[in-house]
LOVEXLO-416109 format. One line per 5 residues: number of its first residue (from 1); their letters; for each residue z, x negated, y negated of C-alpha. Coordinates in nm, 2 decimals, always signed. Each point is the difference from the previous one (the first is absolute). Example, Ala and Ser with C-alpha at 12.3 -4.5 7.8 and 13.67 -1.06 7.14 Angstrom:
1) as) +0.78/-1.23/+0.45 ~ -0.07/-0.14/-0.34
//
This chain:
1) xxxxx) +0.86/-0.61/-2.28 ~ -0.26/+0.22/-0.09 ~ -0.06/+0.38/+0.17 ~ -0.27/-0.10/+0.22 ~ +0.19/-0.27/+0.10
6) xxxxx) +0.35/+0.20/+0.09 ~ -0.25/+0.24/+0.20 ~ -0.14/-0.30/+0.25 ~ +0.38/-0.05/+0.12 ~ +0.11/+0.40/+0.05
11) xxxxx) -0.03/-0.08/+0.39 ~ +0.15/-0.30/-0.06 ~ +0.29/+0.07/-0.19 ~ +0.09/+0.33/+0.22 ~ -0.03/-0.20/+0.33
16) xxxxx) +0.21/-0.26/-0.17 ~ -0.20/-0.27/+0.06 ~ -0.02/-0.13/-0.37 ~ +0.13/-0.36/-0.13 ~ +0.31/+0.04/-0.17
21) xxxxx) -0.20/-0.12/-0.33 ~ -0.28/+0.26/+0.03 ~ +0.28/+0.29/+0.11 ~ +0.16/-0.06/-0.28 ~ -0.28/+0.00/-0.23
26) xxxxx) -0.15/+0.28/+0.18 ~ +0.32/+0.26/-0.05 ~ +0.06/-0.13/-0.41 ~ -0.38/+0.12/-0.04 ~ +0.05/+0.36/+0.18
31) xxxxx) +0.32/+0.05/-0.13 ~ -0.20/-0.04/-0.35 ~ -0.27/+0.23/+0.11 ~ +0.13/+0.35/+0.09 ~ -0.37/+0.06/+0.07
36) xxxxx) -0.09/-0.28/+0.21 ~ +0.39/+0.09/+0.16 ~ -0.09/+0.38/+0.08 ~ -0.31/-0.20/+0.16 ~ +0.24/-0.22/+0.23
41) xxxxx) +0.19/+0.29/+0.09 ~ -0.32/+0.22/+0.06 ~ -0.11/-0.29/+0.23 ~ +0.34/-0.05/+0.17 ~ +0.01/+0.42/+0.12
46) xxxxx) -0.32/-0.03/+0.11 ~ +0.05/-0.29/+0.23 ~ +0.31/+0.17/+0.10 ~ -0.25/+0.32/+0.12 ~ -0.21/-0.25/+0.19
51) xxxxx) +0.26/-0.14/+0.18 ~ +0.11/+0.29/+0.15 ~ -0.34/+0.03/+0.16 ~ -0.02/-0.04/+0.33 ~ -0.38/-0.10/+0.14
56) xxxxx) -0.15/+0.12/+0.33 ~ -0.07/-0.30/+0.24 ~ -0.34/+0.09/+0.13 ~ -0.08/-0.22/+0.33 ~ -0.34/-0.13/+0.04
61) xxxxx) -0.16/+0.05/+0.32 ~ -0.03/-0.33/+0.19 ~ -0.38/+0.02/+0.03 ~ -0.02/+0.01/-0.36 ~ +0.15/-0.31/-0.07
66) xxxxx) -0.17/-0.19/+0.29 ~ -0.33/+0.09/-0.22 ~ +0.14/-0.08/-0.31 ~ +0.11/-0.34/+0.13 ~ -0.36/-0.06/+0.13
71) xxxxx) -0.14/+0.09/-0.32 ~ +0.22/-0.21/-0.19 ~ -0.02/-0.30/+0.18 ~ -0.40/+0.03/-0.01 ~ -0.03/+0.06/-0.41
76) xxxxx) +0.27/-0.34/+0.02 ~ -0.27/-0.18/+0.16 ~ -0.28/+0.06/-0.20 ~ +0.18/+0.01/-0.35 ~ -0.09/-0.30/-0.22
81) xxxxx) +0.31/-0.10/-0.15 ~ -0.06/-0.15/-0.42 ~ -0.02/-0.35/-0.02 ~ +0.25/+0.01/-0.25 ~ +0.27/+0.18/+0.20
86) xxxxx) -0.07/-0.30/+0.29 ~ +0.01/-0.34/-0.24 ~ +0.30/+0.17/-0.20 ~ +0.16/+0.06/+0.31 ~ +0.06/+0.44/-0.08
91) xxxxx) +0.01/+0.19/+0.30 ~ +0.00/+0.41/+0.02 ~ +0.33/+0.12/+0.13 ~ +0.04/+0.35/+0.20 ~ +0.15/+0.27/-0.22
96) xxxxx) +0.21/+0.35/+0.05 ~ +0.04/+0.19/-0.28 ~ +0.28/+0.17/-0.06 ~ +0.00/+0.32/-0.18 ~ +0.33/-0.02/-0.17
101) xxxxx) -0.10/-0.29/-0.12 ~ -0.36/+0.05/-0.13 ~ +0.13/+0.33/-0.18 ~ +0.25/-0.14/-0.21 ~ -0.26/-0.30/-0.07
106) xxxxx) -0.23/+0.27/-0.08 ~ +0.23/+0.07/-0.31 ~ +0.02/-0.32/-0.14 ~ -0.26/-0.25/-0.16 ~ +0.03/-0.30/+0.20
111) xxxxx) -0.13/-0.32/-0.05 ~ -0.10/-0.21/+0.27 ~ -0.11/-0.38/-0.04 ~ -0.28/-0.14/+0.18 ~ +0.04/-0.40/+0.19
116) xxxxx) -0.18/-0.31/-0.08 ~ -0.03/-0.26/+0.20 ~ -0.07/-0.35/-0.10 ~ -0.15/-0.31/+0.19 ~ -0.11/-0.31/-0.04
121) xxxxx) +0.06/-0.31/-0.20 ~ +0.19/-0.04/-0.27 ~ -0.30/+0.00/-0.26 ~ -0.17/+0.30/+0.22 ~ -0.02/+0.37/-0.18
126) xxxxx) +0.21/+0.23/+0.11 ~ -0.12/+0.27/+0.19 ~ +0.17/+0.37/+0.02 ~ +0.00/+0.17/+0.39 ~ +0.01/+0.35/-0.08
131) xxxxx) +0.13/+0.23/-0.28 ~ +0.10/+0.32/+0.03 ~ +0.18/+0.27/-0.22 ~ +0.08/+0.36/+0.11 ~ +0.13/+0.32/-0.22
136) xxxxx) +0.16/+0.19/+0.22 ~ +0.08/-0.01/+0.38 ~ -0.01/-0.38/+0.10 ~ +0.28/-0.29/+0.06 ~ +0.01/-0.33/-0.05
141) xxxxx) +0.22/-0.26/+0.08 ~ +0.06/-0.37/-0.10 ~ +0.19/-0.31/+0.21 ~ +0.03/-0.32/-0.06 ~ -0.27/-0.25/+0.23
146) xxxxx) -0.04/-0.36/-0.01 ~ -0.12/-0.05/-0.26 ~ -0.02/+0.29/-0.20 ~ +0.04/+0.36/+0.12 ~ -0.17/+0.27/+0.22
151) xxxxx) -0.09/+0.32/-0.15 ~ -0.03/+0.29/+0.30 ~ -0.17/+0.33/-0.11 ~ +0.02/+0.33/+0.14 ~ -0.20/+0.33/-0.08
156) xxxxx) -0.17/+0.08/-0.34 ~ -0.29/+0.11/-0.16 ~ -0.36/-0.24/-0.02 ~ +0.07/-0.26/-0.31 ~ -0.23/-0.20/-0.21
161) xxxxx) +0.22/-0.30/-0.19 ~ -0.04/-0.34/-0.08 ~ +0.22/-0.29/-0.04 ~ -0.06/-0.30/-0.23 ~ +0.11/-0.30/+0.12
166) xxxxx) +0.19/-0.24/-0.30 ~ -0.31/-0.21/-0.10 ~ -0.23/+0.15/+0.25 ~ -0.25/+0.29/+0.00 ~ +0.09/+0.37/+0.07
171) xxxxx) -0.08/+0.13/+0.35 ~ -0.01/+0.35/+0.13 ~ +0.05/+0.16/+0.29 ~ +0.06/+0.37/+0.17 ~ +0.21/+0.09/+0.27
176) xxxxx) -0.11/+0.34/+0.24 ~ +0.23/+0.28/-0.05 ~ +0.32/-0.02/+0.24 ~ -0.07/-0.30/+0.14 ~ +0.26/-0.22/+0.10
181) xxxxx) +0.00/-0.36/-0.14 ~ +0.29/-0.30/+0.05 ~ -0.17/-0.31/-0.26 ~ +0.23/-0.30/-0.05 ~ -0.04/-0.14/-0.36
186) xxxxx) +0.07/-0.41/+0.01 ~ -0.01/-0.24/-0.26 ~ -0.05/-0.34/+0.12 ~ +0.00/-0.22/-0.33 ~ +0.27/-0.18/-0.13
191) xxxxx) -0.01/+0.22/-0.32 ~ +0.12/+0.38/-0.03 ~ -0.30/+0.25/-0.01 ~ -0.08/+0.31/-0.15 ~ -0.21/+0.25/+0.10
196) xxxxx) -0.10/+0.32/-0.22 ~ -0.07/+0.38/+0.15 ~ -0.20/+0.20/-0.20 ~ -0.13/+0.35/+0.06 ~ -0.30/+0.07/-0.24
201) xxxxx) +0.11/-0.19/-0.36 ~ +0.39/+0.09/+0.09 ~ +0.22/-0.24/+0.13 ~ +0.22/+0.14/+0.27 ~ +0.22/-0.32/+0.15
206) xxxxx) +0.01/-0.37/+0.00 ~ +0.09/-0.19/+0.29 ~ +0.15/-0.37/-0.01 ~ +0.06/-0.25/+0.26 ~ +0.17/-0.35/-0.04
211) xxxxx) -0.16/-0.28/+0.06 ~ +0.09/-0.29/+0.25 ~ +0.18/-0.24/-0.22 ~ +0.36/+0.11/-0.11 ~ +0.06/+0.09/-0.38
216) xxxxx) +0.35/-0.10/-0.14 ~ +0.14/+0.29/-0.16 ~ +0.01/-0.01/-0.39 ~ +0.02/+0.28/-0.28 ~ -0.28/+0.09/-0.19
221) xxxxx) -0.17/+0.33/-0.17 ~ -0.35/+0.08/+0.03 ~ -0.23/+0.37/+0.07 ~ +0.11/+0.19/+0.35 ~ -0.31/-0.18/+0.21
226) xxxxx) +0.17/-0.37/-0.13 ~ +0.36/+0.18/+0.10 ~ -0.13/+0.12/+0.32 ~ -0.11/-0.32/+0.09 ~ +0.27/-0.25/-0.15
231) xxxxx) +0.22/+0.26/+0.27 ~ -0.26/-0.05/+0.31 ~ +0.07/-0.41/-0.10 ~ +0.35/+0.03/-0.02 ~ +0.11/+0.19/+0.29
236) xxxxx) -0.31/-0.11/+0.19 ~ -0.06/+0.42/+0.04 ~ -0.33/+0.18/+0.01 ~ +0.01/+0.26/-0.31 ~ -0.13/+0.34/+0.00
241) xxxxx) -0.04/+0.16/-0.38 ~ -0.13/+0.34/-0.03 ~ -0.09/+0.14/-0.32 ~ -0.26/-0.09/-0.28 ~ +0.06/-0.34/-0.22
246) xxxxx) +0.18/+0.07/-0.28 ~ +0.06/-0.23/-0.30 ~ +0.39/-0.03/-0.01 ~ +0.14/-0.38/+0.04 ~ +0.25/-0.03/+0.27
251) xxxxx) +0.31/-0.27/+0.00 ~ +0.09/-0.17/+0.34 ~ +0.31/-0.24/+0.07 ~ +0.00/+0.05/+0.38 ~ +0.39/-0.08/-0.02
256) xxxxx) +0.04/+0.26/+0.30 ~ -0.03/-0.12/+0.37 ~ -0.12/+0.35/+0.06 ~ -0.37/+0.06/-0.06 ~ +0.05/+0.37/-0.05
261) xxxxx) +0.31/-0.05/-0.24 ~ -0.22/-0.30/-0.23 ~ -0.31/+0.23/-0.03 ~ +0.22/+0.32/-0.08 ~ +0.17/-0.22/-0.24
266) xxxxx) -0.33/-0.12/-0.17 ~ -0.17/+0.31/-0.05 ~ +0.30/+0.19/-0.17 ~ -0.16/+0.37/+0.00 ~ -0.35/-0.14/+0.06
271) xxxxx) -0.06/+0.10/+0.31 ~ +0.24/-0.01/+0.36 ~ -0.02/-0.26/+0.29 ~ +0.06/+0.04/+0.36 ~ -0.01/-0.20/+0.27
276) xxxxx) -0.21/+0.15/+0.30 ~ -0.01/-0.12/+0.35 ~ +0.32/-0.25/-0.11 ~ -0.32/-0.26/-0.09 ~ -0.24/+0.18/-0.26
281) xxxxx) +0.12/+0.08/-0.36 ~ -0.15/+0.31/-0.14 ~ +0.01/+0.03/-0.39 ~ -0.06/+0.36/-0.13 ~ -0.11/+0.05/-0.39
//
């Protein structure tokens, strides 16, 4: 785990919300690093100061919000929602920020994927939603859907990225700052698919969804996209891997029933795997 990584899961790790696999990864790096530890613990007091806050609760008058509501409900009407946002099914979502939260996100470099969708026959060229990647305050968070998975955004800075579809031609897209997004990502051929993220020439994540038709499990070795998706065939699992492509061969026997266990086992120091949402498995290099 590298030292930008260890920052992205400081909230993480003191809210204790981390997969035992990435905890564990997480505290051999800082307990390596005395500066990347004073770091933690500099981070840690801090949020220990901001807790102890208390904030004013300032009532708004109830005029005000019966104009706000008018307003509101007029700019709804006469927004044009993106074509793209109503064929891929994406849908904004209301958002509260929380200033705990975007503080200690503030800190931290975090990446945040983008959705594709996909429709159409089998032979059609798939077609990404929305992508999206924020530095900074901004949340995302993946569930499994039928299908495939759904992606739902919160907060963040205005993004330019593009995702290149395996065999198919790069698309790119922005997303408003602090918009809200939910995009479900589907892939319905019977054949896993992959889908590359790219920001500028830099790969930032690679997502994977199993196909339709079941895969018998069956060791093999290969580079981490063939790994990534020999896993999303074997444990019929959409795969999330963050990190550049790197040129190490990785050795799968998928002997575990576990998904997290078989990919931990596989990658031996290259990386950590967790499983988020109890249906999405995330692979960090």
């Amino acid at each position: 785990m590298t030292s930008d990584k260890a920052r992205e899961y400081f909230s993480a790790h003191h809210e204790g919300t981390l997969e035992p696999g990435l905890r564990a990864s997480f505290e051999r790096k800082i307990a390596a690093d005395a500066a990347l530890k004073a770091e933690y613990d500099a981070f840690t007091e801090t949020i220990g100061v901001l807790n102890a806050l208390r904030f004013e609760t300032i009532e708004s008058p109830s005029y005000l919000s019966d104009r706000i509501a008018t307003r509101l409900e007029s700019a709804r009407e006469t927004t044009t929602v993106p074509f793209w946002v109503q064929w891929f099914g994406a849908r904004p979502v209301n958002q509260q920020a929380n200033p705990r939260f975007v503080w200690a996100m503030g800190l931290s470099a975090c990446l945040l994927l983008a959705a594709i969708g996909l429709r159409g026959m089998e032979s059609a060229e798939a077609m990404p939603a929305a992508i999206w990647n924020g530095e900074g305050t901004g949340t995302v968070k993946w569930t499994k859907a039928d299908g495939g998975v759904t992606a739902t955004f919160k907060g963040g800075p205005a993004r330019e990225l593009s995702v290149v579809p395996e065999g198919g031609e790069p698309q790119s897209y922005r997303l408003a700052s602090q918009q809200g997004l939910v995009v479900t990502l589907s892939n319905p051929n019977s054949s896993a698919h992959r889908f590359t993220v790219m920001s500028g020439k830099e790969t930032v994540a690679m997502v994977v969804l199993p196909g339709t038709r079941p895969v018998p499990k069956k060791p093999g070795s290969g580079t981490m996209d063939e790994f990534a998706t020999a896993v999303a065939n074997a444990y019929r699992i959409p795969v999330v891997v963050k990190g550049a492509p790197e040129s190490e061969t990785v050795k799968w026997s998928f002997e575990s029933l576990e998904v997290r266990k078989a990919a931990e086992e596989a990658l031996d120091g290259h990386g950590s795997a967790s499983v988020m949402g109890g249906d999405v498995l995330e692979i960090v290099r």
